[in-house]
N, C-alpha and C positions, 0 to 999 in steps of 0.2 A: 691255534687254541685247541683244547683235551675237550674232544666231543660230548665227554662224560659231563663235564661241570657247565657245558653251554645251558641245561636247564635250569642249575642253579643260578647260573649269570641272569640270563633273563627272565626271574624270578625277582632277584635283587635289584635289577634296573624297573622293570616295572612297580617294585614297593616305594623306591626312590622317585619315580617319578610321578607316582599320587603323590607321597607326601610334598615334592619340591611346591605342587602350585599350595596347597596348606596357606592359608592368611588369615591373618588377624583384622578385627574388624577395623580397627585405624589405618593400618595398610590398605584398605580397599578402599578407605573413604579420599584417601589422600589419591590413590588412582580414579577414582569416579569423578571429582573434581577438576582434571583435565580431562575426561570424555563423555559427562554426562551434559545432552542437548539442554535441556532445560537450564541446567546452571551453566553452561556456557552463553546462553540465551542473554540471561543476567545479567552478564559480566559483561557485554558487549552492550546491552542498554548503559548499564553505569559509564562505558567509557564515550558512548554518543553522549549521556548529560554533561559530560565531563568539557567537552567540546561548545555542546549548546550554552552552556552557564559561560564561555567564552565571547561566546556572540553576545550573549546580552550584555556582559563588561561592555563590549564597542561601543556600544550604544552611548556610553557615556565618554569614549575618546571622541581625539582628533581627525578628522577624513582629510588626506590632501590628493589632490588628482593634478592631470598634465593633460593639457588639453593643445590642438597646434593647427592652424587654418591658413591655406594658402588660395586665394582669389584674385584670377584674371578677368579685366574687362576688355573687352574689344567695340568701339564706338564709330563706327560709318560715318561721315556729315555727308548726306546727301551736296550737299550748296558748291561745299568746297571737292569733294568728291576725294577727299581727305581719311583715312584712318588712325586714330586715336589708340591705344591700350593702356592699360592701368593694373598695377598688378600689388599684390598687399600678403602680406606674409607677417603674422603671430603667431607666438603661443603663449601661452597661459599656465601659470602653474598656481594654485587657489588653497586655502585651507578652510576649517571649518570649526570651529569647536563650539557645540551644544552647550549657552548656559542654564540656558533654563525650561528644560522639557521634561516634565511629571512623566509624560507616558513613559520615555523614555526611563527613567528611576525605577518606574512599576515595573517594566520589564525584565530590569536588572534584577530589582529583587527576585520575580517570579526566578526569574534562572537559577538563583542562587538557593532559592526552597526545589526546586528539581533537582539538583544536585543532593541535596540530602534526601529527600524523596529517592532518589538513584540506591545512596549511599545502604537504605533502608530496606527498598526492594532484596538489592544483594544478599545483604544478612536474609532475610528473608527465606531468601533462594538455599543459600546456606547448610538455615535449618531444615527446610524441607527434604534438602538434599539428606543430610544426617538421620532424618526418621525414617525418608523410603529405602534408605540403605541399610538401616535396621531392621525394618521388617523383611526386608528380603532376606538377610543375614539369617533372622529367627527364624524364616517360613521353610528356611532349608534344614535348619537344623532339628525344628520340630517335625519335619515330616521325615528325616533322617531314625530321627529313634523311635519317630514311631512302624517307621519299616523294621527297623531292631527289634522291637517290642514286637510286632505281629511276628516277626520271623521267630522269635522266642517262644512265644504264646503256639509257633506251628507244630515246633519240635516238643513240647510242653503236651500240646494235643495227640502227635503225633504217637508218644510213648504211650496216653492212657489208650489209644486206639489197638497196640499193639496187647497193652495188655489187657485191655478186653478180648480181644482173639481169642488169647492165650486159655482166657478163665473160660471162655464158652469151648474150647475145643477140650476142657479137662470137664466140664459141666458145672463147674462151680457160680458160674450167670448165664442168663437169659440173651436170646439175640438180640434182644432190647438194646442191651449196652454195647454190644460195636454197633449197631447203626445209629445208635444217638453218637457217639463218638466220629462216626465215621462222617454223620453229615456236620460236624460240628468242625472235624479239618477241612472239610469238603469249604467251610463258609471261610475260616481260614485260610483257605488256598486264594477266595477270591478278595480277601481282603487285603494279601500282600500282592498281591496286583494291581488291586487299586492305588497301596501305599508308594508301590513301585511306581506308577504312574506319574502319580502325586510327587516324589520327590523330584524325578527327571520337569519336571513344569517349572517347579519352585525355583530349581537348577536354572532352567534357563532367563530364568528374570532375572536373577542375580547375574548371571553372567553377561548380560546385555545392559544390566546398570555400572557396570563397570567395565566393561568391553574386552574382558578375559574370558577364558576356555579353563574348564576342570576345575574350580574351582572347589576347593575341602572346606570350611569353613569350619574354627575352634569351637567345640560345644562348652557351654557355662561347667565350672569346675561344679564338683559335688558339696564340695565344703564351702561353696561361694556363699556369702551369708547377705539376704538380700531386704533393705528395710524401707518405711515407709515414713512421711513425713509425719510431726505430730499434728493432731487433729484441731490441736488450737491454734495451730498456725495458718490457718485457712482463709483469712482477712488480708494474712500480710502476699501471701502468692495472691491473692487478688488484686489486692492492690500495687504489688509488683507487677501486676498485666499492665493495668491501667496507664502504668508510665512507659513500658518496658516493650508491648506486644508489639511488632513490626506492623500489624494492621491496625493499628489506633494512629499510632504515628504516621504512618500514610494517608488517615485521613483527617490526623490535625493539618499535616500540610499540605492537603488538597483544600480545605478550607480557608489556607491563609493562603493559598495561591488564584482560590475563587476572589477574596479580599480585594487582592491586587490587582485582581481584573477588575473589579468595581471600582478602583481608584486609578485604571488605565480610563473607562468608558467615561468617568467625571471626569478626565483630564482632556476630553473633546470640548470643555466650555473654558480650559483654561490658553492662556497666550504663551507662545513659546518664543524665547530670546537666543541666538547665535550669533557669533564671531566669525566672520568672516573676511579673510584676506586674501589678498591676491598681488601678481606680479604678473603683467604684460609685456615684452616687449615686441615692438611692429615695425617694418619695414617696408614702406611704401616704393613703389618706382613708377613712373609712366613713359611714356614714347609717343611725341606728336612731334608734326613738321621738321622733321630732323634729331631733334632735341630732345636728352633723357635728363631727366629727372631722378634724385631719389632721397627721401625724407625716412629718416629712424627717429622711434620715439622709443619710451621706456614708461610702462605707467604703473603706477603703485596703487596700492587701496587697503585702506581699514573699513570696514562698515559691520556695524550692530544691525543686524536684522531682527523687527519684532512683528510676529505676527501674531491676528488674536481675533480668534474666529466669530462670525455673528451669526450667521444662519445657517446650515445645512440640511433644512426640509427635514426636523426631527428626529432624523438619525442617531444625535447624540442622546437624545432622551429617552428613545426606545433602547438604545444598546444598556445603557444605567439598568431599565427595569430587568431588560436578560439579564446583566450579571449580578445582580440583585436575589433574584429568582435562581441564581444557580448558586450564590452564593448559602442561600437559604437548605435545598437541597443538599451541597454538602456538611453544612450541620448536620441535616439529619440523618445522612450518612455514619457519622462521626460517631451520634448517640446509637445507631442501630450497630456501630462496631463497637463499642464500651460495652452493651448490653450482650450481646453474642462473645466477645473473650470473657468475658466475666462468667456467662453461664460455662464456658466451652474448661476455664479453669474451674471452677468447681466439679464437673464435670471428669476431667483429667483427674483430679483431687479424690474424690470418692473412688473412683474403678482404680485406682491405683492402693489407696487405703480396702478396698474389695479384694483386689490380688494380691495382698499380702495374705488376705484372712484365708483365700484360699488356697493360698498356697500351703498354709499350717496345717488348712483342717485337711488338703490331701494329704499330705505327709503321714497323718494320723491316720488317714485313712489305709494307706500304704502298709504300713503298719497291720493295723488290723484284716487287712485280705492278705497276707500273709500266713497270720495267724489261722487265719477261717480256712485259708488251702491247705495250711500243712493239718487242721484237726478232720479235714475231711479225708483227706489221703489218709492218716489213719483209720480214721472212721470207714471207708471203702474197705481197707485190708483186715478190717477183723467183722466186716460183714455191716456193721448197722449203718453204711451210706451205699447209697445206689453212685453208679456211676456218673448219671448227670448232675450231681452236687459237684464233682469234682471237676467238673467241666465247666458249672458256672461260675466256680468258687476263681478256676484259671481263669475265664473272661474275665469276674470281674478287679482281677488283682490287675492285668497286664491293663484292662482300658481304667483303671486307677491311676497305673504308671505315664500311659500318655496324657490323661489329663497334666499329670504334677507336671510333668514338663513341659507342657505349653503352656501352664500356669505362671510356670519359672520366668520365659521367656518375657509373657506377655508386664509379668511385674517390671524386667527390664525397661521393653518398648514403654509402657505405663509413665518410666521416670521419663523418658525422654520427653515425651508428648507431654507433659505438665511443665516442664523446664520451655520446652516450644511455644506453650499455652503463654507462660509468661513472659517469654523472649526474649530469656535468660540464658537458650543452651548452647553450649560452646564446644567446642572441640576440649576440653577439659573431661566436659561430660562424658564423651563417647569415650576417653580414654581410659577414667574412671570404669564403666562397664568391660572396657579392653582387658582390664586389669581380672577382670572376674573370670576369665575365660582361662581354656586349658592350657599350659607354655607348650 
């Protein structure tokens, strides 16, 4: 290789290999899904319900077992001074079928309401996953430009520093303006440190919610146009929680699963009926005075067993009032989760309808510190502004610019988390936001 272009070479391998790791937010969500603990956690609960709501099915099969007994007797007769044995050989092969046992029914059912219970956690899991991935997504990207912005705002300070020098070494100002200049990049210096900081953190959360290295993440396009729901729609995202919220639903079926236990504990005053058969067959032999013996049999059985309990030292009556008493408790549960989505979407609802408004009036405001910086820059150069007009006029355009863009971001996260609130958001959602981002 021409030793001359090795630095162009690795110049171009390192540009390419920032951009390779580059992803989109849908791409990392579809990677964080196989490596994130928490929803992996999920997934392996659902698949143990998935198991348990099996066992409770048995409950209502067949049981057959195999059972097999071999017994030798050896008998002394003192008189005759004689020895005897006896020897007996069965097995057993027996069935069983449950007709009529409540507990057993409640069981089933409970299995079968944990299994959606399962089903519901997941989704759950899900979304949670979809917003902490989001906000990591946004916390890089907002702390990304706003290292841009300071480092903008350094070079921006930088210049009027230089040219205040300039003016006091010709005498045209006071040493006033380079040390107000000068501690103003001084403050600047420490705040793109800080934002340095700040991004390498940010960095690393995201890269450990997804279990990659370098991550670049696409910033929201400029012309992304970002809107808010209408304000009279506010009953219906409420009442879409009400049916929809992953936490309501977990605790209507913690409630119809407390149910089921109160009509497990009344099923201790009730009689349960089984089928039970069987096939024996046995093989007798013995050995006295010479002489052996040996007698086979073959024995069958049907029998109904019914049993039907009368006393058990109040135990059935106290377990009634516990799950009576817990059945009660998750009611109240139930209503203290109606009440907290409900507030938590209105909530989500407003700060979302909030981050619109401000994201307009930064915009406007962007705008106008614009306007105000370039009439002080003139105003400086024909004498009627001091230098520290020109310096707060830059603070305050560049901390305009980070607000709008964490504004931007946080309007993004905003939709998710009302879509969460109502438990409604979907991998749809995040795509849609996918789409806002830069190709």
């Amino acid at each position: 290789m021409n030793l001359r272009f090795l630095p162009l070479t690795l110049a171009l391998t390192a540009a390419f290999a920032g951009t390779a790791q580059a992803q989109s937010l849908l791409s990392l969500f579809e990677t964080a899904r196989s490596y994130d603990a928490t929803y992996k956690s999920a997934q392996s609960q659902y698949t143990a319900n998935l198991a348990k709501a099996e066992q409770g099915r048995a409950l209502l099969m067949p049981s057959i077992g195999l059972s097999a007994n071999i017994n030798k007797t050896d008998v002394e007769s003192i008189a005759s001074s004689q020895t005897f044995s006896a020897q007996s050989k069965s097995a057993t092969l027996s069935a069983s079928q449950p007709l009529y046992r409540p507990a057993n029914f409640a069981t089933y059912q409970q299995s079968q309401r944990q299994l959606e219970l399962a089903s519901v956690q997941l989704k759950a899991a899900e979304q949670d996953l979809m917003v902490r991935l989001s906000q990591a997504y946004f916390d890089v990207l907002v702390s990304r430009e706003s290292l841009d912005f300071v480092k903008a705002q350094k070079v921006a300070v930088g210049e009027q520093l230089a040219a205040a020098k300039r003016n006091f070494e010709v005498g045209t100002s006071t040493i006033t303006d380079t040390r107000e200049a000068q501690a103003r990049f001084d403050l600047v210096v420490a705040q793109e440190i800080a934002a340095d900081n700040d991004l390498r953190i940010k960095r690393l959360a995201l890269n450990q919610l997804v279990g990659l290295n370098n991550i670049e993440p696409k910033s929201l396009a400029t012309t992304a146009k970002l809107s808010a729901p209408d304000l009279q729609s506010l009953d219906q995202w409420v009442q879409q929680s009400a049916t929809s919220n992953p936490s309501i639903i977990q605790s209507r079926v913690a409630l119809d699963i407390a149910k089921l236990e109160t009509s497990k504990a009344e099923a201790g005053h009730k009689p349960t009926l089984d089928l039970v058969a069987g096939y024996t067959p046995t093989r007798y032999s013995n050995n006295g005075r010479g002489i052996g013996t040996q007698v086979d049999s073959n024995t069958n059985s049907v029998t109904l067993s019914f049993n039907m309990p009368l006393f058990a030292g109040f135990a059935t009556q106290n377990r009634i009032k516990e799950t009576v008493a817990l059945e009660h408790k998750a009611r109240s549960d139930l209503d203290a989760a109606e009440r907290s989505v409900a507030q938590a979407t209105r909530t989500a609802f407003f700060g979302l309808q909030s981050g619109i408004g401000q994201v307009n009036a930064l915009q406007a405001a962007e705008a106008s510190s614009q306007s105000a910086l370039d009439a002080n820059k003139l105003g400086y150069q024909v004498g009627v502004r001091i230098n520290i007009d020109v310096l707060n006029s830059q603070s305050q355009l560049f901390q305009t610019k980070r607000d709008l863009a964490k504004a931007r971001y946080d309007v993004l996260l905003g939709q998710l988390r009302l879509r969460q609130a109502t438990g409604t958001l979907t991998e749809a959602d995040l795509s849609a936001i996918n789409a806002l981002l830069n190709p």
